[in-house]
DSSP file (Angstrom, degrees, kcal/mol; ACC not computed):
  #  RESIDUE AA STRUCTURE BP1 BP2  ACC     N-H-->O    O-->H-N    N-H-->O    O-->H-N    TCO  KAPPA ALPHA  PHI   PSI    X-CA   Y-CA   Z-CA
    1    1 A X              0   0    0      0, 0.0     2,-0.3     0, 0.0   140,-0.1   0.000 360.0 360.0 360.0 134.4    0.0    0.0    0.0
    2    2 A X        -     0   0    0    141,-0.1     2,-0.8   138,-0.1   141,-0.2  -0.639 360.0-142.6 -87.7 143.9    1.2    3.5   -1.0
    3    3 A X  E     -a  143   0A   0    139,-0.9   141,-2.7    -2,-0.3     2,-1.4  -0.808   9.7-149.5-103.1 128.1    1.0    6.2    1.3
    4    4 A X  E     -a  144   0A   0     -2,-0.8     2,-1.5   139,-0.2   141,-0.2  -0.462  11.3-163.8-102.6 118.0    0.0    9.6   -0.3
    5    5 A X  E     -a  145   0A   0    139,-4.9   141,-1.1    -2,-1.4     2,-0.6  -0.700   7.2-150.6 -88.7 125.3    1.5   12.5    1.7
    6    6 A X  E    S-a  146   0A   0     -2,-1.5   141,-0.1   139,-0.2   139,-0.1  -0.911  84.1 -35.4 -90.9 110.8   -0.1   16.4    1.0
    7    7 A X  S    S+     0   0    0    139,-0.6     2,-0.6    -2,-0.6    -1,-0.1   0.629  83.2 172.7  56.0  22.9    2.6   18.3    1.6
    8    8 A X     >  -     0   0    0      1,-0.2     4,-2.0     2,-0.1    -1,-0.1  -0.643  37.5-126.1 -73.5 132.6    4.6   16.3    4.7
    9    9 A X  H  > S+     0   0    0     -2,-0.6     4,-4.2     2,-0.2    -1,-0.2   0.835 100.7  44.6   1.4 -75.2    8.0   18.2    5.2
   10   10 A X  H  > S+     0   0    0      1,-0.2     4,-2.1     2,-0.2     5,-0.2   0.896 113.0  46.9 -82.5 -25.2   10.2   15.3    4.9
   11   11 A X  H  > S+     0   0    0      2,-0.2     4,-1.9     1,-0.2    -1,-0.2   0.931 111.4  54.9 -80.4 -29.5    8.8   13.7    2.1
   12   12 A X  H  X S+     0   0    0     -4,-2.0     4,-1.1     2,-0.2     5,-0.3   0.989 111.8  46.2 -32.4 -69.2    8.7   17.3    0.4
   13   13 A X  H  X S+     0   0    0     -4,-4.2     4,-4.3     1,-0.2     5,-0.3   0.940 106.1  52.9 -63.6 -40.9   12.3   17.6    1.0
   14   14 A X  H  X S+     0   0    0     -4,-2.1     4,-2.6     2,-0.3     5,-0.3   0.931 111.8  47.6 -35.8 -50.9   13.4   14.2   -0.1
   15   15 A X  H >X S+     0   0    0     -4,-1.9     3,-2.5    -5,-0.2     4,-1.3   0.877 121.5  50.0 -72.9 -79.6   11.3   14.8   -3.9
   16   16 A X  H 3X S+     0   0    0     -4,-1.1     4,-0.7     1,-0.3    -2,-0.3   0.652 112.2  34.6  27.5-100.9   13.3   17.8   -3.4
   17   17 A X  H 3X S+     0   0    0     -4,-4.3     4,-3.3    -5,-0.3     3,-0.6   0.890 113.5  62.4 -50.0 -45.2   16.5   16.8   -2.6
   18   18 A X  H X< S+     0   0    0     -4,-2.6     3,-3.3    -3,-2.5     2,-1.5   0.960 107.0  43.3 -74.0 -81.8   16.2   14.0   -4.9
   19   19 A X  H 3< S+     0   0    0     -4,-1.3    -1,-0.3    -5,-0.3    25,-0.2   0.422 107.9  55.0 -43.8  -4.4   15.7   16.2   -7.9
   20   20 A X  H 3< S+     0   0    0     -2,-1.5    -1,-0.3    -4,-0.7    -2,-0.2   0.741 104.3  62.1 -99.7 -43.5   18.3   18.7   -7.2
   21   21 A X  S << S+     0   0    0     -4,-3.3    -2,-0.2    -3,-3.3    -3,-0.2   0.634  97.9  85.1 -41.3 -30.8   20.7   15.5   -7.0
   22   22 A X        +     0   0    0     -4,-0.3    20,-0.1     2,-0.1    54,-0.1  -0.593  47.8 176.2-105.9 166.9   20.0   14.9  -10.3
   23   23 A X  S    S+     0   0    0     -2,-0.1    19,-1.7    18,-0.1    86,-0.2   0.755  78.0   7.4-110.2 -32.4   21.0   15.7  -13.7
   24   24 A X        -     0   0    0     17,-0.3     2,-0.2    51,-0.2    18,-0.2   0.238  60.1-175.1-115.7-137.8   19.0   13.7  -15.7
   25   25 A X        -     0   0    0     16,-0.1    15,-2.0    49,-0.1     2,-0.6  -0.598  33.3 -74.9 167.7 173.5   16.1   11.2  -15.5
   26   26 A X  E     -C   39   0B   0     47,-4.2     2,-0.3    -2,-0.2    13,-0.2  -0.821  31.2-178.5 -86.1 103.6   13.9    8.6  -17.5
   27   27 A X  E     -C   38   0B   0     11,-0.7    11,-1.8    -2,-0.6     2,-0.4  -0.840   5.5-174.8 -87.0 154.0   11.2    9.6  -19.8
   28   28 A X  E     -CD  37  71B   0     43,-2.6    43,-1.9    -2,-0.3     9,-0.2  -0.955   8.4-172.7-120.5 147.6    9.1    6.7  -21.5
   29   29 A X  E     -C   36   0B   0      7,-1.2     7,-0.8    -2,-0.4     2,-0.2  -0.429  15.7-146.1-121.2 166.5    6.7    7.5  -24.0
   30   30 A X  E     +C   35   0B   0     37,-0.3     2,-0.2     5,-0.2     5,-0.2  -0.763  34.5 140.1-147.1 114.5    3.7    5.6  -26.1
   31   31 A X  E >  S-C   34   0B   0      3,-1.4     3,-1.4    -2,-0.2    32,-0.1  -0.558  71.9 -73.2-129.4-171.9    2.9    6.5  -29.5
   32   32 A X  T 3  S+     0   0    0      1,-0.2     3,-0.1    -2,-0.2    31,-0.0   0.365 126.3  69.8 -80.7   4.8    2.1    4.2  -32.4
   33   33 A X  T 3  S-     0   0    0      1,-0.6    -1,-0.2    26,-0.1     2,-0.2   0.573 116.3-115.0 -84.6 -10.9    5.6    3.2  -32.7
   34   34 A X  E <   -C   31   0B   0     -3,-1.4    -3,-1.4     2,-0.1    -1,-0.6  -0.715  55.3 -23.8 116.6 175.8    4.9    1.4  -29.4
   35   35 A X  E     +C   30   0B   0     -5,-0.2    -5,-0.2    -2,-0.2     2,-0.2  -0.228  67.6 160.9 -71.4 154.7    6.4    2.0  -25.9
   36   36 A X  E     -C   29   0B   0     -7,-0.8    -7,-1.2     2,-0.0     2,-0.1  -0.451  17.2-177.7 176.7 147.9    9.7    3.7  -25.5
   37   37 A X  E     +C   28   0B   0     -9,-0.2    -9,-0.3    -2,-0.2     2,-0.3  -0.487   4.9 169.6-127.8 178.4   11.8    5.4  -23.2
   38   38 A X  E     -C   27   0B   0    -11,-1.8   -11,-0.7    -2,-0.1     2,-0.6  -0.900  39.7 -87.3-172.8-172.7   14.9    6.9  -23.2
   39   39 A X  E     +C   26   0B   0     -2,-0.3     2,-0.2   -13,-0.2   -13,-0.2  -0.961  44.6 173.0-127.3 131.7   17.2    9.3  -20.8
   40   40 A X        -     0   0    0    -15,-2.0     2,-0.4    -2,-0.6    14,-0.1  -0.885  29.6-100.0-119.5 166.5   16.8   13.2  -21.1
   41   41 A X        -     0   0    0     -2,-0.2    12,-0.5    12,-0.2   -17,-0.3  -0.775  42.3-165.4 -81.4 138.9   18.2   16.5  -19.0
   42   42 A X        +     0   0    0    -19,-1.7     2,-0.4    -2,-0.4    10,-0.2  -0.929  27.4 178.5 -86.6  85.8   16.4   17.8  -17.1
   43   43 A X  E     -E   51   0B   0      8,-0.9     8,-0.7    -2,-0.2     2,-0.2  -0.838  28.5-125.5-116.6 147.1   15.5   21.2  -14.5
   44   44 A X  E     -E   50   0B   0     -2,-0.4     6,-0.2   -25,-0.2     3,-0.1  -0.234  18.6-176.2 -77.2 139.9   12.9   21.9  -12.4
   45   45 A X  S    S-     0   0    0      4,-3.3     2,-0.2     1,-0.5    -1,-0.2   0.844  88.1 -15.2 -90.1 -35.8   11.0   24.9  -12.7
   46   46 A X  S    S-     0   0    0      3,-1.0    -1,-0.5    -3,-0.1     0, 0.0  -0.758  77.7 -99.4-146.2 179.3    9.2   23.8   -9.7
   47   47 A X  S    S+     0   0    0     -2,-0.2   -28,-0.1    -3,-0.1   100,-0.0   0.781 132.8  40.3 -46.3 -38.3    9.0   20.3   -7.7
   48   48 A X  S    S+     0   0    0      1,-0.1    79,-1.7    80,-0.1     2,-0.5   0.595 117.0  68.5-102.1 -19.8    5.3   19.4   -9.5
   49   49 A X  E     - F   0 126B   0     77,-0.2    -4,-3.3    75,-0.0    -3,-1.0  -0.837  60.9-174.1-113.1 119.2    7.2   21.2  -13.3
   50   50 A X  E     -EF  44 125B   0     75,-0.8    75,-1.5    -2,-0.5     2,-0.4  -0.819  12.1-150.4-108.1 161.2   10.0   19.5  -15.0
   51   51 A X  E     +EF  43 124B   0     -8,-0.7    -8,-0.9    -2,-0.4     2,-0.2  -0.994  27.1 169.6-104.7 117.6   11.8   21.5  -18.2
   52   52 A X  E     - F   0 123B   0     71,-2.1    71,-1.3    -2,-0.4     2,-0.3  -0.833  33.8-133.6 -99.8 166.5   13.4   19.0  -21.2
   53   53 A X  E     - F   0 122B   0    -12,-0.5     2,-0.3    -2,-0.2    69,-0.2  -0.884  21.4-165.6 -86.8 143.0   14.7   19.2  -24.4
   54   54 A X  E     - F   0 121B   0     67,-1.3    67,-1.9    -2,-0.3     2,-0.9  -0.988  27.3-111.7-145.7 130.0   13.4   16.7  -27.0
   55   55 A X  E >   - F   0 120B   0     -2,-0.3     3,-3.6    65,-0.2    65,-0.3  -0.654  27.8-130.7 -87.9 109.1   15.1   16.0  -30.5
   56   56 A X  T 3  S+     0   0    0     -2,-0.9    -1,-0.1    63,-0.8     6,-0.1   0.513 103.4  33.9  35.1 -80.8   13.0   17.2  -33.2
   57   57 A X  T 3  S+     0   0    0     62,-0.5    -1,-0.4     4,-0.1    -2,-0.1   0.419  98.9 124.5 -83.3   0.7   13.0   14.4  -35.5
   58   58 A X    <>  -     0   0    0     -3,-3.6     4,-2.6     1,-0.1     5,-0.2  -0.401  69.1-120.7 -88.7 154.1   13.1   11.6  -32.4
   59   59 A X  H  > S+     0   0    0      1,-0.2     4,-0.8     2,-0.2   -26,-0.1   0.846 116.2  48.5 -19.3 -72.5   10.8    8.4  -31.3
   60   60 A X  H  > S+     0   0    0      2,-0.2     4,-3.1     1,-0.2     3,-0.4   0.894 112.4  43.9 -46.9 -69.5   10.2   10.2  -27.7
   61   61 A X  H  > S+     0   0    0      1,-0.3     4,-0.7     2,-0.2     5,-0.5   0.974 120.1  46.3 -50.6 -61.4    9.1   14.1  -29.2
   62   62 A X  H >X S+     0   0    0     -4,-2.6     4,-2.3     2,-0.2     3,-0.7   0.897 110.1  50.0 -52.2 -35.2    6.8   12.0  -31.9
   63   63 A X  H 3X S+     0   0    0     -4,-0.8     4,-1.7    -3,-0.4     2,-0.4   0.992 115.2  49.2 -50.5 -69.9    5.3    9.5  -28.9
   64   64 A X  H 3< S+     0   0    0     -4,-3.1    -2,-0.2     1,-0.3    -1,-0.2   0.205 108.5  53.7 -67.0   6.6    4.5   13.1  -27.0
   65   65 A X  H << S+     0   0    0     -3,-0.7     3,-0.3    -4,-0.7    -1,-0.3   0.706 119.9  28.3 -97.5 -81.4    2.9   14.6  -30.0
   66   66 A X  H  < S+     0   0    0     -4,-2.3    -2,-0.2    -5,-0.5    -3,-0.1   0.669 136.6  25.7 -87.9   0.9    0.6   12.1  -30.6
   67   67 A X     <  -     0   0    0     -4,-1.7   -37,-0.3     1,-0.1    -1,-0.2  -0.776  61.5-168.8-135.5  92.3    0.1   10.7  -26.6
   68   68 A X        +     0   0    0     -3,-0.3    22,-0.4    -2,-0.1    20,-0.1   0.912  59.6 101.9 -49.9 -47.1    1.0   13.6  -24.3
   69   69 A X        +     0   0    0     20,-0.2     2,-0.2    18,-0.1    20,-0.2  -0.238  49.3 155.7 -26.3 103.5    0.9   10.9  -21.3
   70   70 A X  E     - G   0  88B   0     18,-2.0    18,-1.7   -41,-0.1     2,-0.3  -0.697  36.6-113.5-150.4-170.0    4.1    9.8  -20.2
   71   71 A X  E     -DG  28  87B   0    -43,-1.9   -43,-2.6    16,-0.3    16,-0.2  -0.961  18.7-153.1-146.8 139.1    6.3    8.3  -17.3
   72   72 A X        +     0   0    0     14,-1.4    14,-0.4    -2,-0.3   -45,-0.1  -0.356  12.3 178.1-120.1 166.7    9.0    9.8  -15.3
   73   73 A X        -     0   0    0     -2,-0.2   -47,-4.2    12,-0.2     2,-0.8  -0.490   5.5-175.5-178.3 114.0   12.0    8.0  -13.4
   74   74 A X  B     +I   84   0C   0     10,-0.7    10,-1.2   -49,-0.3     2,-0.3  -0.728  37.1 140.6-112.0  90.0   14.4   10.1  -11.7
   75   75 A X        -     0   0    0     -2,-0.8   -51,-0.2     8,-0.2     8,-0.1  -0.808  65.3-132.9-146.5 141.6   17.0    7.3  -10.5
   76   76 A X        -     0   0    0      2,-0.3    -1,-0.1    -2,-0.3     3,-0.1   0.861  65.4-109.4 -41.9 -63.7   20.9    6.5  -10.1
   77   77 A X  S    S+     0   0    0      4,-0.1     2,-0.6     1,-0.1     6,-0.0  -0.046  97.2 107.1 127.0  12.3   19.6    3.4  -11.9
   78   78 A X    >   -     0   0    0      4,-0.1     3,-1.0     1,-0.1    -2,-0.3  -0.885  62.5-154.4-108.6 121.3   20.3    1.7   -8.4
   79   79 A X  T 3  S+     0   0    0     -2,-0.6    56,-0.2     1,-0.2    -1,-0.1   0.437  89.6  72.7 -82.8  32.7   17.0    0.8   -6.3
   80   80 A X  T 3  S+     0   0    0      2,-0.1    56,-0.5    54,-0.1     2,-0.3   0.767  89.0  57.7 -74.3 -39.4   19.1    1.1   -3.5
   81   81 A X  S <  S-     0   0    0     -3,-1.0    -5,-0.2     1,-0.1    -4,-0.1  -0.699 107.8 -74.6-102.3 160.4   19.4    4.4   -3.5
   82   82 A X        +     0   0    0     -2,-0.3     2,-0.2    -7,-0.1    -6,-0.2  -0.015  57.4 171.1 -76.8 165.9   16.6    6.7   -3.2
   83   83 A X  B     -J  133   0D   0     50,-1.4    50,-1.3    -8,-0.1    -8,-0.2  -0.949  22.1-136.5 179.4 122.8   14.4    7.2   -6.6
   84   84 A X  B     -I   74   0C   0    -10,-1.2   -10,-0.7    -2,-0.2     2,-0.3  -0.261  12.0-164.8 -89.7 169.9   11.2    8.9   -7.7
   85   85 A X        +     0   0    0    -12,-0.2    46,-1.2    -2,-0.1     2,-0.3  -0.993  20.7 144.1-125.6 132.7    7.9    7.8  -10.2
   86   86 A X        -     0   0    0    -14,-0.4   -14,-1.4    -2,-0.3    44,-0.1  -0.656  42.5-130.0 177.8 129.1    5.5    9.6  -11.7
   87   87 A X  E     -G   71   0B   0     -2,-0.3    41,-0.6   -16,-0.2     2,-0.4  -0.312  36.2-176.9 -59.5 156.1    3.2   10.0  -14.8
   88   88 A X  E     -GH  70 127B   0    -18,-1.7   -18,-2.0    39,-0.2     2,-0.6  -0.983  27.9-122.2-150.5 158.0    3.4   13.5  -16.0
   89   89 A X  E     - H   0 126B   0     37,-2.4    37,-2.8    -2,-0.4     2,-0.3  -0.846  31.9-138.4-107.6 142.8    1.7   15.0  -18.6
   90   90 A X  E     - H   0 125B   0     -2,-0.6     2,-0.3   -22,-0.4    35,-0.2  -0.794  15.7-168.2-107.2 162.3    4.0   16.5  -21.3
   91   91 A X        -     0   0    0     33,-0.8    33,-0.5    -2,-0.3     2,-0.3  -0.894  19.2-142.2  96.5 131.9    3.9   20.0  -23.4
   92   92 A X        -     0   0    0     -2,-0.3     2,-0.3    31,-0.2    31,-0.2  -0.678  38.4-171.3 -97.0 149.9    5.9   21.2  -26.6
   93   93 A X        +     0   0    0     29,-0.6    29,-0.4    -2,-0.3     2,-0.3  -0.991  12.5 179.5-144.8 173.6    6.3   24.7  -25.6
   94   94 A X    >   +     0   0    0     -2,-0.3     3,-1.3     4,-0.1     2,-0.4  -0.774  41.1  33.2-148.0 173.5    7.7   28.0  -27.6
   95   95 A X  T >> S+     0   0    0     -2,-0.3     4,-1.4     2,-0.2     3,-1.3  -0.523 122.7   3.3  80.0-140.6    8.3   31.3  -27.4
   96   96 A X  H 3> S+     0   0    0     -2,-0.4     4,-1.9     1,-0.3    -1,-0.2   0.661 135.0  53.4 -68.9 -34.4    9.2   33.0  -24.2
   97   97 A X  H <> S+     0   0    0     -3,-1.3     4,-0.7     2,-0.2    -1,-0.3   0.704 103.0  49.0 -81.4 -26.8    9.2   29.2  -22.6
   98   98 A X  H <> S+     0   0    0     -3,-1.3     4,-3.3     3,-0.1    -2,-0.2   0.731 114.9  51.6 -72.9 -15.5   11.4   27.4  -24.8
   99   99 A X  H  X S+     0   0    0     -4,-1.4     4,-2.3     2,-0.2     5,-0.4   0.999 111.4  39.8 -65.0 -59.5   13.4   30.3  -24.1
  100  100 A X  H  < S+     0   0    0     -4,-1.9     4,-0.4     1,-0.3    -1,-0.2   0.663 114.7  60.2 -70.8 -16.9   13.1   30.0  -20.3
  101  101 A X  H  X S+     0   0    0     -4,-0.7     4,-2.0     2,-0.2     5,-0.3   0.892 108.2  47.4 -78.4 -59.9   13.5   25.8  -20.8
  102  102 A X  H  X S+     0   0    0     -4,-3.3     4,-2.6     1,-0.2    -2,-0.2   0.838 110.5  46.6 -78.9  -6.7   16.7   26.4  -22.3
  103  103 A X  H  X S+     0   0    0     -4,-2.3     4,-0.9     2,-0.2    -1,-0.2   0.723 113.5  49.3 -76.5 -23.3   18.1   28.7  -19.8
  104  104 A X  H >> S+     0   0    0     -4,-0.4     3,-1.1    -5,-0.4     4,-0.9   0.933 106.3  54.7 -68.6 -42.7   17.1   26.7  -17.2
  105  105 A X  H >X S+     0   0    0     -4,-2.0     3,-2.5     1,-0.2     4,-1.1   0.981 107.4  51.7 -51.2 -67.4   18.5   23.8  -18.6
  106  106 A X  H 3< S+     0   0    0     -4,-2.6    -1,-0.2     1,-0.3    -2,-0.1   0.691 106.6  52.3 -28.0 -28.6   21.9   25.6  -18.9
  107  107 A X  H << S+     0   0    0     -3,-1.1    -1,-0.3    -4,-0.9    -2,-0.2   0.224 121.2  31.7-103.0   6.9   22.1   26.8  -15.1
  108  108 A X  H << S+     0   0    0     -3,-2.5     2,-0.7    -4,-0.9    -3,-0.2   0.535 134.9  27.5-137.4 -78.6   21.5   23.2  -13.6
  109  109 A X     <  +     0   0    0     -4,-1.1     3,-0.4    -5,-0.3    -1,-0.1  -0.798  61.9 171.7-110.0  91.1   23.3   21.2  -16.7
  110  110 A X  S >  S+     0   0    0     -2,-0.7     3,-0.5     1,-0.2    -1,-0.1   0.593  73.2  63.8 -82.2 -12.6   25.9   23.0  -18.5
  111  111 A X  T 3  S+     0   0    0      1,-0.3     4,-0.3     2,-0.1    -1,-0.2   0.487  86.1  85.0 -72.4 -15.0   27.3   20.3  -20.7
  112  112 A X  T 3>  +     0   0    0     -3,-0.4     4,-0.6     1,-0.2    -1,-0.3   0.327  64.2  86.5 -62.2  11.5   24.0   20.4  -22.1
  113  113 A X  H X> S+     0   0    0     -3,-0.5     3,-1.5     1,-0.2     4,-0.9   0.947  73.4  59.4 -89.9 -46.3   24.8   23.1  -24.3
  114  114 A X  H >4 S+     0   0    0      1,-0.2     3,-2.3     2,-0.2     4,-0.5   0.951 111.5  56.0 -48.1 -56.8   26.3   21.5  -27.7
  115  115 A X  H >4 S+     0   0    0      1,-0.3     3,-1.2    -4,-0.3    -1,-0.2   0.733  93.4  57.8 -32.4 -37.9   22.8   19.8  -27.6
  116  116 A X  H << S+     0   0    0     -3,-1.5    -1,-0.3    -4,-0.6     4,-0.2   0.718  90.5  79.5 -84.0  -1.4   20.7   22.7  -27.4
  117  117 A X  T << S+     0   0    0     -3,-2.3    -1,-0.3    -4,-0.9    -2,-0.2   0.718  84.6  89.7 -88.4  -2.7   22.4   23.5  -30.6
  118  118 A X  S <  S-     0   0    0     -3,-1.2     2,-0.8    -4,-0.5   -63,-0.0  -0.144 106.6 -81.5 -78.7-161.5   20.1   21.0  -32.6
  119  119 A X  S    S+     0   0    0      2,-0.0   -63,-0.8     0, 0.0   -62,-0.5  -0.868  80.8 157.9  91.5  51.3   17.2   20.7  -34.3
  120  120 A X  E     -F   55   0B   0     -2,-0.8     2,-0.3   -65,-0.3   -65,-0.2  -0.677  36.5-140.4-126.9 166.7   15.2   20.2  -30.1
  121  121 A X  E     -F   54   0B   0    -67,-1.9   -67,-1.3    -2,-0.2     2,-0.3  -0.696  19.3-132.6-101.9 142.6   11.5   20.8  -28.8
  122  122 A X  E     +F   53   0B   0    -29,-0.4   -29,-0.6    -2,-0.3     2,-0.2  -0.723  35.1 176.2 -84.1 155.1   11.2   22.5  -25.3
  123  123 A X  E     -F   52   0B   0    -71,-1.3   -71,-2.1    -2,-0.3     2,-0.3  -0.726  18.0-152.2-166.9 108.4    8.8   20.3  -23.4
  124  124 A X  E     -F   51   0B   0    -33,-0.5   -33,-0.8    -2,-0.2     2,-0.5  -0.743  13.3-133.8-103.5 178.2    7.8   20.8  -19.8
  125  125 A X  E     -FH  50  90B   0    -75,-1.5   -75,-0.8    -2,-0.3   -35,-0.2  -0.861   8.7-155.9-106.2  92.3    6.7   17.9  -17.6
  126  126 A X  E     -FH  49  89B   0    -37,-2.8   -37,-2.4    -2,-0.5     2,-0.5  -0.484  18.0-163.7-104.0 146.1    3.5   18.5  -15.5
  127  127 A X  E     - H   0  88B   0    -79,-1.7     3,-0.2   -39,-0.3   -39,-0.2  -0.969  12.1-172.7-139.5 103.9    3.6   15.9  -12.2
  128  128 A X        -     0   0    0    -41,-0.6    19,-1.4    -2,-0.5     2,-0.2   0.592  68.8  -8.3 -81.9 -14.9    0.9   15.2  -10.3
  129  129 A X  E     -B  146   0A   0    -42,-0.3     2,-0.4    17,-0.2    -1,-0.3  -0.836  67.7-136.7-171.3 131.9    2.0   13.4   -7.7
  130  130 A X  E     -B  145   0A   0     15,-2.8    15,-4.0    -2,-0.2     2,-0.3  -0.901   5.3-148.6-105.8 147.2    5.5   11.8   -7.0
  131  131 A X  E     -B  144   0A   0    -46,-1.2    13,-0.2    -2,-0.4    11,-0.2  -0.676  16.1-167.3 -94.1  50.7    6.2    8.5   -5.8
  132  132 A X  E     -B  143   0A   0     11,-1.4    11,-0.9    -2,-0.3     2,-0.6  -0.007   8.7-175.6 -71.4 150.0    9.4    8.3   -3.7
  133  133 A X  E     +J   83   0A   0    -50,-1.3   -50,-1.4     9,-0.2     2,-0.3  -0.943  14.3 159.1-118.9 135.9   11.1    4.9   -2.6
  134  134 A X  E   > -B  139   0A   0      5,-1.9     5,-2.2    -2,-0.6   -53,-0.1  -0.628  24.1-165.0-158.2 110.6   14.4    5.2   -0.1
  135  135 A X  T > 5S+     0   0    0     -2,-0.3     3,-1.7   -55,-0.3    -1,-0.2   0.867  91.3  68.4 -46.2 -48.2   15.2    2.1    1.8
  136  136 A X  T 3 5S+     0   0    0    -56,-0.5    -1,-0.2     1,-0.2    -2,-0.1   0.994 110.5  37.2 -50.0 -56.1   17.5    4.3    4.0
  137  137 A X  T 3 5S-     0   0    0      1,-0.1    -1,-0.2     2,-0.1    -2,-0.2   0.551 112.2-120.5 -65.9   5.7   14.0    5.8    5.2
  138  138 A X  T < 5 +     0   0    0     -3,-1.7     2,-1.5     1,-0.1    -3,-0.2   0.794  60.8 152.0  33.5  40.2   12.2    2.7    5.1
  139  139 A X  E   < + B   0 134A   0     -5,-2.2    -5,-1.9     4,-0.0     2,-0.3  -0.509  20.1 162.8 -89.9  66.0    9.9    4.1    2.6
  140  140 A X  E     +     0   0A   0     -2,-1.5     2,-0.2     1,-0.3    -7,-0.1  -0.815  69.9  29.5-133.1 112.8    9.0    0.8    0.9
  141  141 A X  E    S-     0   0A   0     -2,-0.3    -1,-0.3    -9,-0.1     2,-0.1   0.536 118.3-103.3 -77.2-176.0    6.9    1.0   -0.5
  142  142 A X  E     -     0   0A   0     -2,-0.2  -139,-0.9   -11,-0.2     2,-0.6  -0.180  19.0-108.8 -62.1 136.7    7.1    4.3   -1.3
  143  143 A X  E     -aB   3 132A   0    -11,-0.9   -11,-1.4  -141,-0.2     2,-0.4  -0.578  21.2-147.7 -59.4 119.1    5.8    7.5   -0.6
  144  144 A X  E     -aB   4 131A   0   -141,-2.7  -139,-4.9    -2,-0.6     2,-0.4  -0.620  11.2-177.3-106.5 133.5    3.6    9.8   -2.6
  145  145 A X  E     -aB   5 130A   0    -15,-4.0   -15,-2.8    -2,-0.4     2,-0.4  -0.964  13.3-158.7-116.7 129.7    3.4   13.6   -2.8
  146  146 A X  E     -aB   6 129A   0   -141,-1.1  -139,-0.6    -2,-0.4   -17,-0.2  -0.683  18.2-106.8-131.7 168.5    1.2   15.1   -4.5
  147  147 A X        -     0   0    0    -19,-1.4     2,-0.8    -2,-0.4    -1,-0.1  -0.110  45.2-108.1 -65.3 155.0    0.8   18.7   -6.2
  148  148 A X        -     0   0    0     -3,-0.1     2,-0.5  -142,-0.0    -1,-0.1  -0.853  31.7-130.7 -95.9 115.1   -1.6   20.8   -4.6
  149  149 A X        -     0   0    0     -2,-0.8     2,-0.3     1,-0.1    -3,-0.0  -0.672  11.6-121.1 -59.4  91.0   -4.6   21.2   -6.5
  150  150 A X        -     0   0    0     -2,-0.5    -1,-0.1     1,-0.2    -2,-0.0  -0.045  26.2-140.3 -57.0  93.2   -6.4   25.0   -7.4
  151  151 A X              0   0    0     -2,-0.3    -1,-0.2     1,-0.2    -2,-0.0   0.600 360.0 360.0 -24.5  -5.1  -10.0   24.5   -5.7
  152  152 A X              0   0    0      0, 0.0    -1,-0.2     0, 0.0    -2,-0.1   0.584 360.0 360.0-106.0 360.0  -11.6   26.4   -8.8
């Protein structure tokens, strides 16, 4: 059984923490080529708002075209160590936001830049509730936080 936290502290800071640790993360996609996933950069705009870049002519950006739906993993690749889940809904975005997607991107991942010089999509990643696991915490299963909803 998952436990779904609104807003505890430590499990705030953990998704937190966790996401700041990292550089990168797992998106997987489904489109009519079929499932696939793949590793993109990443920065948060916010905890609940991911920023990516997505290559133009690639699987993933065509999956997110034609199924916005997608699946997160923001992981070491070890489940030992702690490591989030979460569906997210994805968005090409332009203008004044791909802008603000590639500056973010720069300031958390600077080896991303020879990249950004392609033929890329801006795309953020809206996360409705993350799913953390950390063994150190004995959070197995895992713990969920989820975005705080606008009553209106």
């Amino acid at each position: 059984m998952t436990t779904t936290e609104h807003r505890v502290p430590e499990v705030e800071a953990a998704v937190r923490d966790t996401l700041a640790a990292h550089k990168s993360l797992y998106l997987a996609t489904a489109g009519s080529s079929g499932p696939w996933a793949g590793g993109v950069y990443f920065a948060e705009v916010d905890p609940f708002t991911l920023a990516v870049v997505l290559e133009e002519r690639g699987r993933t950006l065509a999956a997110v075209r034609e199924n916005p739906q997608v699946a997160v993993v923001v992981s070491t690749g070890s489940p030992a160590q702690p490591f989030l889940q979460a569906r997210a809904e994805a968005e090409v975005v332009t203008g004044e936001r791909d802008a603000d997607v590639r500056a973010r991107l720069l300031a958390k991942v600077p080896e991303c830049a020879p990249f950004l010089g392609f033929p890329i999509a801006a795309v953020h990643l809206s996360v409705r509730a993350w799913r953390i696991t950390d063994l150190d915490r004995g959070w197995l299963p895992g713990r969920e936080l989820a975005a705080v909803t606008d009553p209106r």
